[in-house]
N, C-alpha and C positions, 0 to 999 in steps of 0.2 A: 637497541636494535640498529637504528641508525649509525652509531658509531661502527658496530661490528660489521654492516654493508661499506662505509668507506675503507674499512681494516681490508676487509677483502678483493674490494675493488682495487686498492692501492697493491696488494700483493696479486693478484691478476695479471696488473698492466706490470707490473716487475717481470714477472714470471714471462710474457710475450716479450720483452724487451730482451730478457737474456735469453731467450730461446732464438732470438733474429739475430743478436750477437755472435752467439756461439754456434749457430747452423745446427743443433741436435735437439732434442726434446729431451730436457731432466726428468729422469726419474724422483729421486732423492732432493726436490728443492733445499732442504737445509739444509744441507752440504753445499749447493753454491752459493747460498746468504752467508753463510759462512767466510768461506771462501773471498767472499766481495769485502768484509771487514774490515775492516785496517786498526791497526792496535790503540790509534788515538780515539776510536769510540767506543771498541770493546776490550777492555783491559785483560779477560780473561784468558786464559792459553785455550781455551776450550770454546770460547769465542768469537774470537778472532782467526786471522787467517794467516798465520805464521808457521801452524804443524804444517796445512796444507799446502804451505810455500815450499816446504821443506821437503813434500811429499811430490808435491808436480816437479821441483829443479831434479832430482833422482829420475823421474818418471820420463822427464824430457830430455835429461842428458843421454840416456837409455835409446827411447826410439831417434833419436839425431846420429847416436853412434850410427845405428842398423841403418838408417837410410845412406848415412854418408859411406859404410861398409859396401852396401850393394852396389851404390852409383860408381865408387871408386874402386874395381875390383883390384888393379895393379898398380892403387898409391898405396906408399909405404906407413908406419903409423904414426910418424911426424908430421907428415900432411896432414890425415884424419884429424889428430890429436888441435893440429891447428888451425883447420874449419871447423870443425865442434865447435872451438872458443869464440870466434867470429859469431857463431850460427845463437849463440846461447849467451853472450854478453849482454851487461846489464842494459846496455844503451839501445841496443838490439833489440831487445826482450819491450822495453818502455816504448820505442816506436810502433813496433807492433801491435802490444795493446792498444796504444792510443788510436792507429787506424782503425782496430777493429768495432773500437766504441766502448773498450772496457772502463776509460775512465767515468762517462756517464753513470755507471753502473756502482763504482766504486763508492762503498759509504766510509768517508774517513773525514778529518775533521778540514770543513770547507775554510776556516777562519785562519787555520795556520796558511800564511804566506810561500813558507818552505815547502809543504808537504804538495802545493800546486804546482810547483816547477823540479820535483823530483822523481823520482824515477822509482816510486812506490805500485804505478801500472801496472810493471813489467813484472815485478813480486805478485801483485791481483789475478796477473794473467799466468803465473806458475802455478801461484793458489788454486786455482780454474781446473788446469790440467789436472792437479792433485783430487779435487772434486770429482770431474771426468774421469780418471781411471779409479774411485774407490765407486763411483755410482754404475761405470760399464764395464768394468774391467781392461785388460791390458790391452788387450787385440782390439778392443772397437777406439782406446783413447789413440792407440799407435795410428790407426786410420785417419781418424778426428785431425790429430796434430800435423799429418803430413797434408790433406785435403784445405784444413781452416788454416793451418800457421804456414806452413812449409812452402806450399806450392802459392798461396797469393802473395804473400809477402817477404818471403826469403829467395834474394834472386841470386842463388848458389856461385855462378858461372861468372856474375860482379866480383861475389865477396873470394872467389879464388884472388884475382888482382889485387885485393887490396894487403897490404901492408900489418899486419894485426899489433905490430909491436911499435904502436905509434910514438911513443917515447925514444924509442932508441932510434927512429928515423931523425926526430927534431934534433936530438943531442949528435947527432952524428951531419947532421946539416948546420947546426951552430957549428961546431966542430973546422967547418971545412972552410967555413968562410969567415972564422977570427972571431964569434958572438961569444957571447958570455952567456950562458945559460943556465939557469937552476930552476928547481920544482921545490915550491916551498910548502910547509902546511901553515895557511893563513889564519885558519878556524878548523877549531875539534870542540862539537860538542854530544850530549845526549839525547837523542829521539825517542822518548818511552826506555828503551833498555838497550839499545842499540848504538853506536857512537857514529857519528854521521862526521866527515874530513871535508873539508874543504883546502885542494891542492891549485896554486895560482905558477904559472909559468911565468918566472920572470927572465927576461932579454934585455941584456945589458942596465941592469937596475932597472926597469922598469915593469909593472905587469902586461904582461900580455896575453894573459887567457887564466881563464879559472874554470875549475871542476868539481863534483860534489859526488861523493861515494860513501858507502857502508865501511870501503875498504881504504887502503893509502893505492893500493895499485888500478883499481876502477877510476877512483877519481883521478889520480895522474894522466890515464888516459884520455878519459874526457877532456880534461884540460890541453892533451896535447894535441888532440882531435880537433880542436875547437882553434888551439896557434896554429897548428899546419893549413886549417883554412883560410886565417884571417893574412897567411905570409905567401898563398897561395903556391902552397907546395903543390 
């Protein structure tokens, strides 16, 4: 008896912690326990929260399109196409989460060193979205994401300014002033089932920044995000 009061006490304070996170009241709790999983504690597809990763990045690419549609009536779809990517990149996505508090919430394995300084959040917090629109459907998640994600943490009217193709900026400023620049792959290994790159910028033989991604072009960027700061472009 006792055990099953702290079972529930413990899922209580869970349940108030993601309900002050996420600004809504769950209907369907297991779908955001879910959701919170990361594939280093729940190995199963069914488990974990990789369908619903899968299911929020669709969900989110969707309503980003439509707001960025409305706000921009008379940009053409090269622009749209290239604030979407800005609005929904992975680096993006993991700052977000992390503001919002998702990492607290996140059950994934605390011992791996990697998995603390990766950008597995930002996946927790698509997961999230995915939970949100199978528990409220489309119209209240397109709300939720523009109200909780959009409007507190995405400062639109910045990321028009910014540059999105941070690599071709760096190679094109090595370029002009005589540098010797390459992007190497330092380390490629396996995460559970996924291949996880590590891409290091190096400047005249030496490193100057490194990045870590699911992908060879996330991580490049990271990396290049990270020299363009340290050369203070």
């Amino acid at each position: 008896m006792i055990k099953q009061w702290l079972k529930s006490s413990k899922e209580k304070q869970l349940e108030q912690q993601l309900q002050n996170v996420l600004g809504i009241k769950p209907g369907n709790y297991s779908l955001y326990f879910t959701a919170l999983s990361h594939r280093s504690v729940k190995e199963n597809a069914d488990e974990n929260n990789e369908r619903l990763e899968y299911l929020g990045d669709a969900v989110l690419s969707t309503v980003i399109a439509d707001y960025l549609f409305k706000r921009y009536p008379y940009k053409g779809e090269g622009f749209l196409t290239e604030m979407r990517s800005k609005m929904v990149n992975r680096q993006q996505l993991n700052e977000i989460a992390l503001k919002m508090g998702v990492k607290k919430l996140t059950l994934y394995n605390k011992f791996d060193s990697f998995l603390k300084g990766s950008q597995i959040f930002g996946n927790t917090l698509e997961a999230l979205v995915g939970a949100v629109y199978l528990d409220k459907g489309y119209k209240k998640t397109q709300q939720w994401v523009v109200k909780q994600i959009i409007i507190p943490y995405v400062f639109v009217d910045d990321l028009e300014q910014i540059d999105i193709n941070l690599k071709n900026k760096l190679i094109g400023w090595a370029s002009k002033n005589g540098k010797k620049l390459e992007f190497e792959t330092v380390n490629e290994k396996l995460e559970g089932n996924r291949r996880v790159f590590t891409i290091a910028v190096v400047l005249d033989g030496e490193i100057l920044s490194q990045g870590k991604g699911y992908n060879k072009k996330d991580a490049s960027q990271i990396a290049a995000q990270e020299a363009i700061a340290k050369l203070g472009l």
